[in-house]
C-alpha positions in Angstrom: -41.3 -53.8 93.6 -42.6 -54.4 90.2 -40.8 -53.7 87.3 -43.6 -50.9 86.2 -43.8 -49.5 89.5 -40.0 -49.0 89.8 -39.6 -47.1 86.1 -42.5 -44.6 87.6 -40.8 -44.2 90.0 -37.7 -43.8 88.0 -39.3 -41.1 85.6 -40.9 -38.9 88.1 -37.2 -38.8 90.3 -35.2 -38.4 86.6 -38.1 -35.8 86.2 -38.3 -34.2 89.5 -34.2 -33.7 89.1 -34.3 -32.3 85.9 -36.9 -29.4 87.3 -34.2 -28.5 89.8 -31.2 -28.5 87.0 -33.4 -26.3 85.3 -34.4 -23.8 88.2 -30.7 -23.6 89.2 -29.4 -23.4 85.7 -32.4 -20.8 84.6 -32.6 -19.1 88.1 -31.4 -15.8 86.9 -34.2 -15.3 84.0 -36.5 -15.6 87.2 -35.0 -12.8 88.9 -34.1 -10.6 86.8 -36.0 -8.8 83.8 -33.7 -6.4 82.4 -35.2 -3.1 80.8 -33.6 -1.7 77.6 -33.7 2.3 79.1 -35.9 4.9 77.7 -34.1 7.2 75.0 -32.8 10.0 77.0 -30.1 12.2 76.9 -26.7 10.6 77.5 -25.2 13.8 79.0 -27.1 13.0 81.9 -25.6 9.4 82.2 -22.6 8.7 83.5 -19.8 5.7 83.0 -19.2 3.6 86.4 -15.9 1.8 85.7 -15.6 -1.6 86.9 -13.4 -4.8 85.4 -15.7 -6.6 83.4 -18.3 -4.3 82.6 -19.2 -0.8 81.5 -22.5 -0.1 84.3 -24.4 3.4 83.7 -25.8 5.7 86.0 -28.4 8.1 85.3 -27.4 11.4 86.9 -29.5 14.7 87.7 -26.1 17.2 88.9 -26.3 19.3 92.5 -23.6 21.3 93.6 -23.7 20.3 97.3 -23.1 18.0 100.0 -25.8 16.1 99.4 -26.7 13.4 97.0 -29.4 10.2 96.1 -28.3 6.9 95.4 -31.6 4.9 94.2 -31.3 1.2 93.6 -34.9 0.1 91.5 -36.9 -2.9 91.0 -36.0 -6.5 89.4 -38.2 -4.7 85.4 -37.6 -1.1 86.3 -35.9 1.5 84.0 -34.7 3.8 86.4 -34.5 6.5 84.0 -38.5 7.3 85.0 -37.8 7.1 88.7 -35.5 10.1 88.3 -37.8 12.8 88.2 -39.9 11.4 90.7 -36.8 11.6 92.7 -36.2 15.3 92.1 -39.6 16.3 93.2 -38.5 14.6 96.6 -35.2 15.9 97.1 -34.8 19.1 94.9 -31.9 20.0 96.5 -29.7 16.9 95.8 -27.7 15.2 93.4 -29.4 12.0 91.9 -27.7 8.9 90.9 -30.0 6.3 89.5 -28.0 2.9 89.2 -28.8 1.1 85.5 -27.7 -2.8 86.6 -26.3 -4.8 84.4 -27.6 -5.8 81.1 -30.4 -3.0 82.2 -30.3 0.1 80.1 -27.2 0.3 78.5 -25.0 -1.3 80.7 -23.2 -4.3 79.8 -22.9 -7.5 81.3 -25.1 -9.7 83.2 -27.4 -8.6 86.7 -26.3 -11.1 89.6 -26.7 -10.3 93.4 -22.5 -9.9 93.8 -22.3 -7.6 90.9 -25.3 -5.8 91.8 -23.8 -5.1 95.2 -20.3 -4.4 93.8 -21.4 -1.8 91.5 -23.5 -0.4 94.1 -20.3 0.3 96.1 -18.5 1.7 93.6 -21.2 4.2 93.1 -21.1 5.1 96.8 -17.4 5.6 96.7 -17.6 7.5 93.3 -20.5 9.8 94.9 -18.7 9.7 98.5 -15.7 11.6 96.9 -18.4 14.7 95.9 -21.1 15.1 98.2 -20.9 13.5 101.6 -24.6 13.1 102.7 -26.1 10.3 101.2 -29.8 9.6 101.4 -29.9 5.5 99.6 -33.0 4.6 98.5 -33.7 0.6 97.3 -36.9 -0.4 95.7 -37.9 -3.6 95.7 -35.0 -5.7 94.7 -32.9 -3.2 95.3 -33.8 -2.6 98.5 -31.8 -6.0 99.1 -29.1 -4.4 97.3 -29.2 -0.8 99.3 -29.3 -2.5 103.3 -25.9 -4.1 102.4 -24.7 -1.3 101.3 -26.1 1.0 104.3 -24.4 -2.1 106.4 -21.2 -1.2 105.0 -21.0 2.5 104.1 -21.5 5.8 106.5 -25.2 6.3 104.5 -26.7 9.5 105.9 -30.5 8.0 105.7 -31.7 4.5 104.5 -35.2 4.7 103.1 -36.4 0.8 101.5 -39.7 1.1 99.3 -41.7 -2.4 99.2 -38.5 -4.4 100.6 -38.2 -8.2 101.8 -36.6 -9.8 104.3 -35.0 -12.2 102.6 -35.5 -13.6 98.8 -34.2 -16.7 99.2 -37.5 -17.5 101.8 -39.8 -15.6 98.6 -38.6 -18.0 96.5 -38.9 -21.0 98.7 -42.4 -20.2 99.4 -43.1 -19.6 95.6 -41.8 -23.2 95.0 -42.3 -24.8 98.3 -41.6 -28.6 96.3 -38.1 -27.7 95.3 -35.1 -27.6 98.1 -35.0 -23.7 97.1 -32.3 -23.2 100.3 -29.6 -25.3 98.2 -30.5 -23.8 94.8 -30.7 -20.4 94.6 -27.6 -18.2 93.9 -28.6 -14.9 94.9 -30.4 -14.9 98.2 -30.3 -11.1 99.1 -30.5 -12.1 102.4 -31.1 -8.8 104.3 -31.7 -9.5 107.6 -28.4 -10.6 107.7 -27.3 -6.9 107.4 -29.8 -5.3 108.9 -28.5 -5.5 112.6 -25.4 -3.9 110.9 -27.4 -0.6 109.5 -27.0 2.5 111.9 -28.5 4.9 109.7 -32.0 6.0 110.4 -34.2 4.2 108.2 -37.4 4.1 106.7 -39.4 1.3 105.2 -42.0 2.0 103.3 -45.3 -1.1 102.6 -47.7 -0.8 100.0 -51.1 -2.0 101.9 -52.0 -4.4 99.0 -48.5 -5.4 97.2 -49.2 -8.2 95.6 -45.5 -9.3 95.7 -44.0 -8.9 98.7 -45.9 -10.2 101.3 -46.4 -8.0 104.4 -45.2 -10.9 106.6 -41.7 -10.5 104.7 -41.7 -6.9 105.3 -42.5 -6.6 108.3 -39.9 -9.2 109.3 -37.4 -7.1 107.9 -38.3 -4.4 110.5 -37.6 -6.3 113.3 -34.2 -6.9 112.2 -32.9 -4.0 112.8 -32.1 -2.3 115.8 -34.4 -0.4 118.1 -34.9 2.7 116.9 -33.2 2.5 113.5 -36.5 2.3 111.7 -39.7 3.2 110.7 -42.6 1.7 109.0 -45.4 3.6 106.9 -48.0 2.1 104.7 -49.3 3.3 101.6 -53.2 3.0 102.0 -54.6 1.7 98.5 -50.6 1.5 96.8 -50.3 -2.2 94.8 -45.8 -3.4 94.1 -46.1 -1.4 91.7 -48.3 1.1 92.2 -46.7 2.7 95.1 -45.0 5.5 93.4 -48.0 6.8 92.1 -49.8 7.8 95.6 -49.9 11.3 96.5 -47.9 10.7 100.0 -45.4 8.7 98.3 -42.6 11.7 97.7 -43.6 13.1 101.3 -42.3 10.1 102.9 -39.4 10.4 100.3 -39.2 13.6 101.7 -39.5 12.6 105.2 -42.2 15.1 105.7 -45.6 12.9 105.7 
């Protein structure tokens, strides 16, 4: 091999590695696009104490045993989910989970903190109101089957979810070895099985994120007769929550 030939070859491989230091390193600011939360009134936010980091939670009170955990999107400021949420389920308590470094709350989003503080919000909620409807969107909906695998959740209902995001990723960069990577792999077919709560799962026709492959995949991991799959006719990623039928199926009454 000639000596030009071999320092090609030498600068696309020293080339080709830095790429994948700089997906692993940079991985997160791919994931993640934390929202700075709309100016609202803090009376209706609450504190969720963890060890390293002060999470909020945007709260509508209900006296009652039920309640509405909502996990949102990867950019979403789940302050304006909220009262989309109360037109579904009037008669519960809402919880709306700010991740970290989204909204107010400190520290930086990862998939293990994302999950943790999702716990801790189940347990805080568990110890007032002991129906629990979780809802995950998107990103979260990773987020909300783990939890539903691990916690007695009254009803799981997943709005544009994925079957895993580590196979998203690999498919969005199908020259990078993605598998060894990424971090946070929200791998929820792998708690699917696990889920025993009746569950909904809920496609927009033409999301232009999720692929219907991937969510469609997801349904299959679960067990027969756990869940249910509707499609929004004409409803984009994002779009979804602006269709008419959308709180219905929040509802459950399509």
């Amino acid at each position: 091999m000639s000596r030009t030939v071999l320092t090609v070859v030498l600068v696309i491989a020293l080339t080709y590695l830095g790429l994948c230091a700089a997906l692993f390193f940079y991985q997160r600011s791919l994931i993640y696009f934390p929202q700075p939360g709309s100016p609202g009134n803090r009376d209706t936010t609450i504190t969720l104490p963890t060890a390293d980091a002060s999470v909020l939670v945007s709260v509508r009170p209900h006296v009652g045993p039920d309640a509405v955990i909502y996990l949102g999107g990867n950019a979403e400021d789940v302050t304006f989910s909220v009262p989309i949420l109360a037109s579904a389920f009037p008669d519960h308590a809402l919880y709306a989970l700010h991740y970290r470094g989204y909204g107010g709350s400190s520290g930086k989003p990862s998939e293990a903190a994302l999950f943790a503080d999702a716990m801790a919000l189940f347990d805080r909620v568990c110890g007032e109101h002991h129906v629990i409807v979780m809802v995950g969107r998107s990103l979260g909906s990773g987020v909300a089957v783990r939890v539903a695998s691990q916690r007695p959740v009254a009803r799981l209902i997943l709005v544009t979810p994925y079957d895993s995001l580590q196979e998203l990723a690999a498919a969005q960069f199908p020259y990078f070895p993605v598998r060894w990577l990424l971090r946070d792999k929200f791998e929820s077919w792998k708690y699917a099985p696990r889920v025993a709560a009746p569950t909904l799962i809920i496609a927009a026709e033409n999301d232009e994120v999720i692929p219907r492959a991937s969510t469609e995949l997801l349904r299959s991991r679960f067990r027969a007769g756990v869940a249910t799959f509707k499609v929004v006719a004409g409803a984009g990623h994002n779009t979804i929550s602006d269709r008419p039928e959308y709180i219905s199926l929040l509802r459950g009454t399509p």
